[in-house]
C-alpha positions as CSV (number, residue, x, y, z in Angstrom):
1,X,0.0,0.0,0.0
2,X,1.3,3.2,-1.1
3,X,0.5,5.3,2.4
4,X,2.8,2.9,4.4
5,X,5.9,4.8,5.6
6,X,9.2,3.9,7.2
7,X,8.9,2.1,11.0
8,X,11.2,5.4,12.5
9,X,9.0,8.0,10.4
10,X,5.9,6.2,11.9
11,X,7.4,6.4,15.4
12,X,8.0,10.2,14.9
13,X,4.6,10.9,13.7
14,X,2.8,9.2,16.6
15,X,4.6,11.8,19.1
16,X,3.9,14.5,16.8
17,X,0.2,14.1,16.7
18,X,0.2,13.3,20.1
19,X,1.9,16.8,21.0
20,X,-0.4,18.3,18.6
21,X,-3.3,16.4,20.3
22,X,-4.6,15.1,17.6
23,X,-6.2,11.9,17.7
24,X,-4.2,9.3,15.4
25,X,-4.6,5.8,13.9
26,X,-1.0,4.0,13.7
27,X,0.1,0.7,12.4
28,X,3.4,-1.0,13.0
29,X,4.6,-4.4,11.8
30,X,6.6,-6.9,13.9
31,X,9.7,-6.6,12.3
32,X,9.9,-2.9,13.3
33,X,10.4,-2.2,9.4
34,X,7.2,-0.5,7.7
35,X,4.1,1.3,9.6
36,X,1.5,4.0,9.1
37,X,0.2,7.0,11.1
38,X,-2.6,9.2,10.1
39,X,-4.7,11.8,12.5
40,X,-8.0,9.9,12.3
41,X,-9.8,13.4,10.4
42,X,-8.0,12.2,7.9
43,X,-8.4,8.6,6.7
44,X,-9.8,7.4,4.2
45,X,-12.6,5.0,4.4
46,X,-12.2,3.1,1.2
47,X,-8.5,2.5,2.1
48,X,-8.3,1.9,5.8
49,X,-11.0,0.9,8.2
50,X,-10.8,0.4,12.3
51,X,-13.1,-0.2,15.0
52,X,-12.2,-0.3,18.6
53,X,-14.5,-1.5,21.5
54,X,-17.5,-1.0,18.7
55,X,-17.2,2.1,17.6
56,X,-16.6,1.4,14.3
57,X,-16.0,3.0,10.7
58,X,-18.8,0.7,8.9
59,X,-21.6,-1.0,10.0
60,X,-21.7,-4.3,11.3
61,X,-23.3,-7.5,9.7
62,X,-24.0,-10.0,12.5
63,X,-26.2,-11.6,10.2
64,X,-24.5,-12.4,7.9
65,X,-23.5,-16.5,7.1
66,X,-20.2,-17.3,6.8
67,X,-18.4,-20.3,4.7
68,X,-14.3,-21.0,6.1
69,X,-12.3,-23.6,5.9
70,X,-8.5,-23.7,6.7
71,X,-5.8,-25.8,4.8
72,X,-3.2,-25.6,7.7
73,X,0.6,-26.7,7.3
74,X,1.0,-31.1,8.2
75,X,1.7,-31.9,11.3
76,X,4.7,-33.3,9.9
77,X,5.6,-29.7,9.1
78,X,4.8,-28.3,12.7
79,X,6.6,-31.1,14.3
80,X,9.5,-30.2,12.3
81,X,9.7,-26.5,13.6
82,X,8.0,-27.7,17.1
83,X,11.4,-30.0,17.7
84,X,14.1,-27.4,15.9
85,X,12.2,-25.3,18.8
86,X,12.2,-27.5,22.1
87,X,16.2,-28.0,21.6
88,X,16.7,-24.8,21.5
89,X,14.6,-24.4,25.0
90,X,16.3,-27.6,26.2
91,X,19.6,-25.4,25.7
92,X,18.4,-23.1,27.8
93,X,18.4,-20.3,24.9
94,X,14.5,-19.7,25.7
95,X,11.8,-20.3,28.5
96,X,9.1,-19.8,26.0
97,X,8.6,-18.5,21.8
98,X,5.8,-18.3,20.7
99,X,5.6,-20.2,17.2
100,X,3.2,-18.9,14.3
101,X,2.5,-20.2,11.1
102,X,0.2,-19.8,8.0
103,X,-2.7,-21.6,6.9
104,X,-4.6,-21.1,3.5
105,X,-7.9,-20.2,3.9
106,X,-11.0,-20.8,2.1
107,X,-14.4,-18.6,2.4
108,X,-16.8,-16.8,0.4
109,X,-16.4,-13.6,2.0
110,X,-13.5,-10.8,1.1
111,X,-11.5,-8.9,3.3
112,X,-14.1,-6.1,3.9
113,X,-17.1,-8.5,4.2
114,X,-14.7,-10.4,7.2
115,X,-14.1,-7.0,8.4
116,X,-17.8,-6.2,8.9
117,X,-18.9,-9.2,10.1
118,X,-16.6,-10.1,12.9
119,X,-17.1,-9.1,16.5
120,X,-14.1,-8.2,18.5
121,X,-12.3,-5.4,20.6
122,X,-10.3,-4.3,18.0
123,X,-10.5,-4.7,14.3
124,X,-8.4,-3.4,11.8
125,X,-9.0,-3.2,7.8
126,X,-6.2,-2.4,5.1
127,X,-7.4,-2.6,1.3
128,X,-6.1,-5.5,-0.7
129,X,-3.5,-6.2,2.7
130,X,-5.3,-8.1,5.3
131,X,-7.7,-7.9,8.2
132,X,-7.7,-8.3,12.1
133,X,-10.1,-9.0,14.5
134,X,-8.1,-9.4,18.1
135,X,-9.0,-9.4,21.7
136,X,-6.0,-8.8,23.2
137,X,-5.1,-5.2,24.7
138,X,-1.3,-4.6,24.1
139,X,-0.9,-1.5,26.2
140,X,-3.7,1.3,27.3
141,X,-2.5,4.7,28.8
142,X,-5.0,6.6,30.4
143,X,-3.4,9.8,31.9
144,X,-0.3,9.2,33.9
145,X,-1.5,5.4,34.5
146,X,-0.4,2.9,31.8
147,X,-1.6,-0.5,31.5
148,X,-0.8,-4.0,29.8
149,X,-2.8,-7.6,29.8
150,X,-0.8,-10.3,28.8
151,X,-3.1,-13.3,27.4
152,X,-1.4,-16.5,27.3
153,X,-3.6,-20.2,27.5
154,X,-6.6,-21.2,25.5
155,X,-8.9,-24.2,25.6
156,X,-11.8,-24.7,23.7
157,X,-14.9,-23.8,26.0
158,X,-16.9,-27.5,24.8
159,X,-14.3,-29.5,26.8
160,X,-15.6,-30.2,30.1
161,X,-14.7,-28.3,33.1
162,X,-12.7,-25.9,30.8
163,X,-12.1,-22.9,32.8
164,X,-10.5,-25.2,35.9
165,X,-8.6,-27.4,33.6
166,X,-7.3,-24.1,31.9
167,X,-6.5,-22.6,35.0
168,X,-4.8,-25.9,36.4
169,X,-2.7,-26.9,33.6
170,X,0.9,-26.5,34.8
171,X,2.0,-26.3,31.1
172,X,-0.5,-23.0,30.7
173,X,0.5,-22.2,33.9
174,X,4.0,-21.6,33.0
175,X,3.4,-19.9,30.2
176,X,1.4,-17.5,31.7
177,X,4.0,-16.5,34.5
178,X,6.4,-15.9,31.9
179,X,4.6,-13.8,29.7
180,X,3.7,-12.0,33.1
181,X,7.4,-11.3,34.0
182,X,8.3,-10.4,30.7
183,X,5.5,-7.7,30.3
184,X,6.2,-6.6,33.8
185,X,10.1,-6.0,33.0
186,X,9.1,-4.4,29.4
187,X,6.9,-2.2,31.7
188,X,9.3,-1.1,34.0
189,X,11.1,0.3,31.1
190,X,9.0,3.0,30.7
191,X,7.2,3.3,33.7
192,X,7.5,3.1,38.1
193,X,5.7,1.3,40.5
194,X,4.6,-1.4,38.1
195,X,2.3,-4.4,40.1
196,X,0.0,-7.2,38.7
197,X,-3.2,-5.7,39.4
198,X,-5.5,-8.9,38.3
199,X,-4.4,-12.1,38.1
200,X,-5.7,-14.8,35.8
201,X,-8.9,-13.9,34.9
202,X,-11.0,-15.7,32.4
203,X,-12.3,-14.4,28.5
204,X,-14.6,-16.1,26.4
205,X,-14.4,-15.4,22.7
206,X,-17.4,-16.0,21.1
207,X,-16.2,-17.9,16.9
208,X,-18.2,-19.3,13.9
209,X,-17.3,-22.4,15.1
210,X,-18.0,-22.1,19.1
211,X,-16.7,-20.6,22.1
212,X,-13.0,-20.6,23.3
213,X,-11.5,-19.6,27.1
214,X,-8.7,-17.6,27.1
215,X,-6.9,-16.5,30.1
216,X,-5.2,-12.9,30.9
217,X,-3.8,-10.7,33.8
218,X,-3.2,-7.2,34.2
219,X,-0.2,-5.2,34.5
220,X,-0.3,-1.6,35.6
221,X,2.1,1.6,36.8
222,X,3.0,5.2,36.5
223,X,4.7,6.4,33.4
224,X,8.3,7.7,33.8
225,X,8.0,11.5,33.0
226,X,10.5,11.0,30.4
227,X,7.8,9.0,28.0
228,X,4.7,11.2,28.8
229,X,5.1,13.4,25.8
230,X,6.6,10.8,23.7
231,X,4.5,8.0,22.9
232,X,6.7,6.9,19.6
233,X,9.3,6.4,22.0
234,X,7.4,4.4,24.6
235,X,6.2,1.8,21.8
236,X,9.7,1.5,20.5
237,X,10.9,0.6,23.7
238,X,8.0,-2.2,24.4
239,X,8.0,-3.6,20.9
240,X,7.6,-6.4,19.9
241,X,4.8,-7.1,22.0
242,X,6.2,-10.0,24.6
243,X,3.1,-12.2,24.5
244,X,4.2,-13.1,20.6
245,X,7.7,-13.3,20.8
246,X,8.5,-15.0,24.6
247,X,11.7,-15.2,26.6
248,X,14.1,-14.1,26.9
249,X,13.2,-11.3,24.2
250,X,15.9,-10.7,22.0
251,X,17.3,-14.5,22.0
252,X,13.9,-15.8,21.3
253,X,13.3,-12.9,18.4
254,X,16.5,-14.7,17.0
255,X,14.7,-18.3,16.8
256,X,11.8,-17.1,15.4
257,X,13.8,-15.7,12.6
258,X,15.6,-19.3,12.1
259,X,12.4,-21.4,13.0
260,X,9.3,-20.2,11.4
261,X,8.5,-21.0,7.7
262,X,7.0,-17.9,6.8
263,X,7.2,-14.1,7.2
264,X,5.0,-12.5,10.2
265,X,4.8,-9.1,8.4
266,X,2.4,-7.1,10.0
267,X,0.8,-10.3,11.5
268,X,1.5,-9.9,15.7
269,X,2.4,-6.1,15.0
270,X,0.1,-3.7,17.0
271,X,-1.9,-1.3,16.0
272,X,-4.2,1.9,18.2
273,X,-5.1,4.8,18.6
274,X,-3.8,7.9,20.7
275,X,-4.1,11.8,21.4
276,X,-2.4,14.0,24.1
277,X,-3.0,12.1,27.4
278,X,-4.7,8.7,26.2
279,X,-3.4,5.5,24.4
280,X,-5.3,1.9,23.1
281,X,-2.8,-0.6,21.7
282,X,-3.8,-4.1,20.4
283,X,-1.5,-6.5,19.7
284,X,-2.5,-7.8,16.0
285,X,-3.9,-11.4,16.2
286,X,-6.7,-13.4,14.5
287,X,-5.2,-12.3,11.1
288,X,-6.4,-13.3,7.7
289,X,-3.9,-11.5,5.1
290,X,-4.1,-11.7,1.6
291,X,-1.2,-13.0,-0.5
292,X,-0.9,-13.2,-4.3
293,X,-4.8,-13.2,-4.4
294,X,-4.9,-15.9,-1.8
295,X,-6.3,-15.4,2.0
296,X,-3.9,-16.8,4.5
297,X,-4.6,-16.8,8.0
298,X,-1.6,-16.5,10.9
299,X,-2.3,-18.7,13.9
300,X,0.2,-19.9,17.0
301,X,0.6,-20.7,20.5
302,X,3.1,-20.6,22.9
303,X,6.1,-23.3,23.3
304,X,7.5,-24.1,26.4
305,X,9.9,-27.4,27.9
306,X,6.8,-29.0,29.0
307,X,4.7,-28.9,25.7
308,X,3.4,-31.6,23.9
309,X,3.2,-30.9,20.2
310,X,0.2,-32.4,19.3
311,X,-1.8,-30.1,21.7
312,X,0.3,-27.5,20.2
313,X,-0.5,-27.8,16.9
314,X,-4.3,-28.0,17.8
315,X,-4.4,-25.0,19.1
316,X,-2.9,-22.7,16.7
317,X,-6.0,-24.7,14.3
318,X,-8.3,-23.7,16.8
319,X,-7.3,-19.9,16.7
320,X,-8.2,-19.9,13.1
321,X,-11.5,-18.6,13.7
322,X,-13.9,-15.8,12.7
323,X,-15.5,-14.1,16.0
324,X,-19.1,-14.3,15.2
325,X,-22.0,-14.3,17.0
C-alpha cells in the first residue's frame, strides 16, 4: 500500500500528533520495518477501516452467514519446527517462543465483508493487505497510569470443566508467569511502581465455530516522566509485544527468525489509537492476510519445555477462527 511509511518515520509521527493532540490511527509491523500514522480526520474509508471496543468506521453484519475452511501446514511440518524449537529451549536459549504459522484459507467472503462481520475489541481493515479481529489489549494509557494484559492459555470452551482445567494446567500455567514477568520487566522500562493488578482472569471469545477460554492478567504503573510526551518512544521501547515473541526477548526474536516457515509481516504487529493524554494498543492477532490473491490466516501458540506438540499444533488450528455471533 502506497501510504505505508518507514517504522522510525511512523514512530515520529505518533509523538507529533500526540503533542499536537490530535487523535491518530498507527500501524506498525513486527519486524519494526514499515508502519502507518494518520490523524483519524484524515483517513480514508475506502482505504483503511478500524473499530475499537465497537465504535466502528462501517456497519456491522451479524447476520451475515459465513463459509471458512482452513488448509493448515502437516503436522509433519509443525513437528518439524516444534522439535528445531524444544532443543533450543532444552539449551536453555529460551523459557518460552511463541511459534506462528500460516494456513490457506477458504471462504466466500472478502476482506471487507470479514471485516464487517466479525465481532471483536479491536478490528483493523487495510485494502487489498489483510484484516484483524483481536482481543488482546497490548498496552492502554489513560493519563499518567499505563496499562498492559498479557493473554497467554486457550482451551476450547466444549471441553468439560474448561475454565479449571485451563486454570490448572501447569504447562498454561507456565506460560502464563512468563509472559507476566516479561510484560512486567518491558513495563518497568518506561514506567514506576509497576504491580500485577489482576491475576488470571478468564475471556470467552465467542467464533463461527464455538466458544474458546482464554486466560489474561493485568499489568499496571505510573509512566516515567521522560515517555509522557513521547509515545513513539514508549512503543519502540516495548515492541515487539512480549506475549508473541517469549523469553528471553531478544534471544527468542532470533529463533523465530531461524524457526518459522513464513514471514509474520504485519501479523503480531500492533496497531491503536492515541491523542495527548490517552493510548489503546492491540497486539494484532486473529489475522487473515491476503497473498498473491490468496487469503492466509496466521495462527500460533506458545512453546515451552513441557509442551506436547500435538496439543500445540491444535491449538494454533483452533485460533483460526472468525468471532461471530
Amino acid at each position: 500500500m502506497p501510504f505505508f511509511q518507514t517504522y522510525r518515520q511512523t514512530i515520529q509521527n505518533i509523538s507529533d500528533f500526540q503533542n499536537k493532540d490530535i487523535p491518530f490511527l498507527f500501524i506498525l509491523n513486527f519486524n519494526k520495518t514499515e508502519g502507518f500514522c494518520s490523524a483519524i480526520s484524515s483517513l480514508d474509508p475506502a482505504q483503511i477501516q478500524y473499530s475499537i471496543h465497537g465504535q466502528n468506521l462501517a456497519p456491522n453484519r451479524s447476520d451475515q452467514k459465513i463459509q471458512l475452511k482452513s488448509k493448515p501446514i502437516s503436522f509433519g511440518e509443525y513437528y518439524s519446527m516444534f522439535t528445531k524449537l524444544q532443543n533450543e529451549i532444552e539449551n536453555g536459549n529460551s523459557y518460552l517462543t511463541n511459534l506462528t504459522c500460516s494456513s490457506e484459507l477458504e471462504t466466500d467472503l472478502d476482506l471487507p465483508e470479514l471485516f464487517q462481520i466479525a465481532h471483536a475489541k479491536y478490528k483493523l481493515w487495510v485494502k487489498d493487505r489483510f484484516v484483524v479481529f483481536s482481543p488482546e489489549c497490548f498496552i492502554k494509557i489513560d493519563g499518567t497510569d499505563i496499562f498492559t494484559f498479557p493473554m497467554k492459555g486457550t482451551i476450547n470452551a466444549a471441553v468439560p470443566n474448561a475454565e479449571n482445567i485451563l486454570i490448572q494446567d501447569s504447562k498454561e500455567d507456565a506460560e502464563h508467569y512468563t509472559i507476566i514477568d516479561l510484560l512486567r520487566n518491558d513495563l518497568h522500562i518506561v514506567a514506576r511502581d509497576v504491580s500485577v493488578s489482576r491475576f488470571k482472569y478468564i475471556d470467552r471469545i465467542k467464533t463461527h465455530d464455538g466458544e474458546l477460554l482464554q486466560m489474561s492478567s493485568q499489568i499496571q504503573g505510573t509512566l516515567r516522566p521522560e515517555f509522557e510526551n513521547d509515545f513513539g518512544a514508549l512503543l519502540d521501547r516495548m515492541l515487539p509485544a512480549g506475549s508473541v515473541t517469549g523469553a528471553p526477548k531478544k534471544k527468542t526474536l532470533e529463533i523465530i527468525e531461524q524457526i518459522e516457515n513464513h514471514q509474520r509481516g504485519f501479523y503480531t504487529g500492533v496497531f491503536g489509537v492515541g491523542s495527548k493524554n490517552s493510548l489503546e494498543v492491540a497486539v494484532m492477532i486473529r489475522f487473515i492476510e491476503k497473498i498473491d490473491n490468496k487469503l492466509v490466516f496466521k495462527s500460533g501458540g506458545g512453546i515451552t519445555f513441557d509442551s506436547e506438540p500435538q496439543k500445540e499444533y491444535q491449538e494454533m488450528i483452533n485460533k483460526i477462527y472468525v468471532p461471530i455471533f
